[in-house]
C-alpha positions in Angstrom: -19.5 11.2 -34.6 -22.9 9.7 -34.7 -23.5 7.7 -30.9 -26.8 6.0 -30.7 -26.9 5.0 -27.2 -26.9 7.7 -24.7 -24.0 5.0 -22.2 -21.8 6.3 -24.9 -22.1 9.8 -24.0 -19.5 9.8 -21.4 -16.8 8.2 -23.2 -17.4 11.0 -26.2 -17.2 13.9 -24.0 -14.4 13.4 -22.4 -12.2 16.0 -22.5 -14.7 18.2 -24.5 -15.7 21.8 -23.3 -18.9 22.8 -25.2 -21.6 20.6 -26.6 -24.0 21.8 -29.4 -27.4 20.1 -29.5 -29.0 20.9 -33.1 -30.4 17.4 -33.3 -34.3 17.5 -33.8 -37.1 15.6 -35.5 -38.4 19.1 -37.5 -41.0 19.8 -41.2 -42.3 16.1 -40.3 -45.2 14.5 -37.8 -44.1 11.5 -36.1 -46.1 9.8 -33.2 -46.4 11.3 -30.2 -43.9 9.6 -28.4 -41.3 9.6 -30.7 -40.8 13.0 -31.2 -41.2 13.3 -27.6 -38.1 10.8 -27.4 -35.7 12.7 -30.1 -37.0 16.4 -29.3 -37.1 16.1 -25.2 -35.8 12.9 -23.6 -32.5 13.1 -25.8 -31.5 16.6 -25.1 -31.9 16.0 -21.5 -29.8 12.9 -21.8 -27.5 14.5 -23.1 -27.7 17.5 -20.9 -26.9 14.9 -17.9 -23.9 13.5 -19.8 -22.8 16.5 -20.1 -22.6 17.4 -16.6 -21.1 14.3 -15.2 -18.6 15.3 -17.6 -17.4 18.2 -16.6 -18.4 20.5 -20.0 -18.5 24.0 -19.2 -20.8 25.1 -22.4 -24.1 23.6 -23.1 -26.0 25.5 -26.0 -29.4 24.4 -27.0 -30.9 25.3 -30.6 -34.8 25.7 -30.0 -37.1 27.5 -32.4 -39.5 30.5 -33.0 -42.0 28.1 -32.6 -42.4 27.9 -29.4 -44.6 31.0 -29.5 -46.7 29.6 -32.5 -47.0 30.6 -36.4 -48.1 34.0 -35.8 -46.7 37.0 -34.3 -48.1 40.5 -33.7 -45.0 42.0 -32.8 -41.6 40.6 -33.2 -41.4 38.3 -30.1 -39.1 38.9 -26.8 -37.7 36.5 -24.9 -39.3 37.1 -22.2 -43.2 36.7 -24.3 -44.8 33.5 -22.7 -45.1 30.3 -24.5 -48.0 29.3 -27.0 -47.0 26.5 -29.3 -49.7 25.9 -31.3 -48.2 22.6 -33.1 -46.5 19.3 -31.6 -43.2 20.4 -32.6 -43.2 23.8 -31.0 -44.5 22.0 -27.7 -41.7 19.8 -28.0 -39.6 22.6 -27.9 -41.3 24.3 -24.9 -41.2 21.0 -22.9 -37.1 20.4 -23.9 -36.6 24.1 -22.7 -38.3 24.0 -19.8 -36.2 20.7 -18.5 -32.9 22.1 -19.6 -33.8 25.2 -17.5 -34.6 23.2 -14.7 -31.9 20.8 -14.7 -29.4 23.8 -15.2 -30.6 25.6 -12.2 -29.3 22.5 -9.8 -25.8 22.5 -11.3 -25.0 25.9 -11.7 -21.2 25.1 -13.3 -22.5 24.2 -16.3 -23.5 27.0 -18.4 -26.8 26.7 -20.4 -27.7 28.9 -23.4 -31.1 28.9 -25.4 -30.6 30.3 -28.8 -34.1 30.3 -30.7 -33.9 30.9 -34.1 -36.5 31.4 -37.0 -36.4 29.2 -40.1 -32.5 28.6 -41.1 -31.7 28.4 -44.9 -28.5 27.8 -46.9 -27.0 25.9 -49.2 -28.1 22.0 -48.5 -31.6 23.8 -47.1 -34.4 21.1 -46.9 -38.1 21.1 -46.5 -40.1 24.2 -46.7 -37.5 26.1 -48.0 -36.6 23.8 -50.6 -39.9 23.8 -52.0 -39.6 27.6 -52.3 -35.8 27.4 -53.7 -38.1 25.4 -56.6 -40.8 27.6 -56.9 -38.3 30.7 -57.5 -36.0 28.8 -60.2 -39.2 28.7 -62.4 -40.4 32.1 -61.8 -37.0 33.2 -62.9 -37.4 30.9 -66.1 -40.7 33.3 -67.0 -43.3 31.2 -65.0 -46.1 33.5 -63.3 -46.0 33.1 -59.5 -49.4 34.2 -57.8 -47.5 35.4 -54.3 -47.2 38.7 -55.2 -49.9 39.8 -52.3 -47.0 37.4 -49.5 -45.9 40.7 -47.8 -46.2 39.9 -44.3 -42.6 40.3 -42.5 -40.8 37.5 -41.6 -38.2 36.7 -39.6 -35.0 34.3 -41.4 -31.5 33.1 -40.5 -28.8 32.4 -42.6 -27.1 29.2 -41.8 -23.7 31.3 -41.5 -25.1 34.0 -38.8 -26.9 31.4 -37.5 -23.3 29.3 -36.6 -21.6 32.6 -35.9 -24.6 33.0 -33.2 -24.0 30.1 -31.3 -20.0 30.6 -30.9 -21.4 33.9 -29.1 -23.3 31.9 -26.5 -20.2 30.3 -25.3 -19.7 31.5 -22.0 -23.6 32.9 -21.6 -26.4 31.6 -20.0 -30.6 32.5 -20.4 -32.0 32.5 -23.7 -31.2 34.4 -26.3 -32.4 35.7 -30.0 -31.1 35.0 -33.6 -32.3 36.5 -36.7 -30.9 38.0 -39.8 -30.9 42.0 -39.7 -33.9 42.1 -42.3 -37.5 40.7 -41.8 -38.5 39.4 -45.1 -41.5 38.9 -46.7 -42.2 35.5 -48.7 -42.7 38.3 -52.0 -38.9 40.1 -50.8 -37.4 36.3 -50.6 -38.5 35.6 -54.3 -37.2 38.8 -55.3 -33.6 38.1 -53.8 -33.8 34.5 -55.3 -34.2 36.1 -58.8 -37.8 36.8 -59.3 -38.5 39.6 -61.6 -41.3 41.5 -59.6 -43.7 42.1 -62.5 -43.6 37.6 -62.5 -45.5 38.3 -59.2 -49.2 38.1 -59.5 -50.8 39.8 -56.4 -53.4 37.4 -55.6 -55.7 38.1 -53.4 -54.4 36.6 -49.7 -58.1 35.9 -49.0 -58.4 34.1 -52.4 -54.7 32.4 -51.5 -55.8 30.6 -48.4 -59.2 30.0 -50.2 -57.6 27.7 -53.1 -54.5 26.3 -50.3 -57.6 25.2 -48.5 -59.3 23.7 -51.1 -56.4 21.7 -52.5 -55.4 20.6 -48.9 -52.5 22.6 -48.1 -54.3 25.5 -46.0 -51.4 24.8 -43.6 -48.8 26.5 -45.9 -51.4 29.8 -45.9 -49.7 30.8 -42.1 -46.3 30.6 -43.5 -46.4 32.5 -46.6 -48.8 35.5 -45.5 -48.7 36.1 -42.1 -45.6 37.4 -40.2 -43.6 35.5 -37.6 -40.7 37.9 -35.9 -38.3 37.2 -33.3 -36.7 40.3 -31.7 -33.2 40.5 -30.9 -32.0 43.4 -29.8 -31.9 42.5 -26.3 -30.0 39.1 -27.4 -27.1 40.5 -29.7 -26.7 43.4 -27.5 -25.8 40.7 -24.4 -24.0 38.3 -26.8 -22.3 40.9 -28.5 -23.0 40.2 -31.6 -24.7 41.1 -34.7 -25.6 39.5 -38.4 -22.1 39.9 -40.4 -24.0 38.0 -43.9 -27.0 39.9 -45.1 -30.4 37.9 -46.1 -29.8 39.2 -50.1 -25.7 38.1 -50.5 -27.3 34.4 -48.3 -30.1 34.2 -50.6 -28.0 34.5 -53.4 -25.9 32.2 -52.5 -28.5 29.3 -51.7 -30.0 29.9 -55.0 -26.4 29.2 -56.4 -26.4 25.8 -54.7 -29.9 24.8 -55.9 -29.1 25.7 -59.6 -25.6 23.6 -59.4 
């Protein structure tokens, strides 16, 4: 059900007992105040609706980004904020509301779930652009990533759904990742890239040329790490990654060649 005016909230969750928000303007720059509206003023909306309805569940999808594009460590929840983009401080600022909010009506449960860049079968974006890369490189082309071995953290759209079932009934904020940190070299090898068809370029030389074609941005993503830690999370949500990152992979490389 697609409802466009936030009046129309009440009618819709009537009767309902969990709301999912997902909805986010994400991979794009609009102005200011736009992403503002979709990424902070909606979910509170929403939030509020929610409440005056009665739902017991409210669960929240926010994003690794909040901390920025680098990690040293794999992030804890408890690590302090440091968006370093307008979408992560979109982010921060819908968290922080919810939070808020939540603590003056304390029967409705609020859960956080931050996850890492989600892939699977219909995956846009980024990750689409990758899914493009690999499909040459396993029709012989030369890929010069070889040296992209920084760990990263990924989640499967599948764990990623089985995830937020688990934070029915929970409240705080909470961790999702696949069980295995990948680097951007690992996740062309489990899309079907013969190793040797990785040229180890040089990182320095990497974000050299990214720079010099424009895309310097992209340098972050594919050779530095970016971890979220979970432990804490799946041992207080009881649960754990059933799908692993290679049998995911393979199966959003399937999609893409169909």
């Amino acid at each position: 059900m697609r409802i466009r005016r936030s009046e129309a909230w009440a009618a819709a969750l009537d009767g309902v007992d969990a709301v999912i928000h997902l909805a986010a303007i994400a991979h794009r720059t609009p102005e200011v105040d736009v992403l503002a509206s979709v990424n902070v003023d909606w979910p509170v909306r929403l939030f509020e609706a929610a409440i005056r309805a009665g739902v017991a569940d409210f669960v929240f999808l926010s994003s690794i980004k909040v901390f920025g594009d680098r990690s040293v460590r794999p992030f804890k929840v408890s690590d302090p904020y440091a968006p370093d983009d307008a979408y992560g401080e979109s982010k921060v600022r819908a968290e922080q509301a919810l939070r808020t909010l939540q603590a003056d009506h304390p029967e409705i449960r609020l859960a956080i779930l931050r996850s890492p860049l989600v892939y699977g079968p219909g995956v846009k974006a980024n990750f689409r652009t990758l899914l493009a890369w690999a499909a040459r490189g396993s029709r012989g082309w030369l890929l010069p990533f070889g040296a992209a071995r920084a760990p990263r953290s990924l989640i499967s759209v599948r764990n990623l759904s089985e995830a937020i079932v688990a934070c029915f009934g929970r409240r705080g904020v909470f961790h999702c990742a696949d069980a295995s940190d990948l680097s951007v070299a690992q996740v062309f090898g489990a899309l079907g890239v013969p190793s040797w068809r990785l040229l180890p370029v040089p990182a320095g030389l990497m974000r050299l040329l990214l720079t010099l074609i424009g895309s310097g941005a992209y340098y972050q993503r594919l050779y530095e790490p970016l971890q979220l830690d979970t432990g804490a999370s799946e041992a207080e949500l009881d649960w754990s990654p059933r799908h692993s990152s290679e049998d995911a992979l393979d199966l959003t490389m399937q999609w893409w060649r169909a």
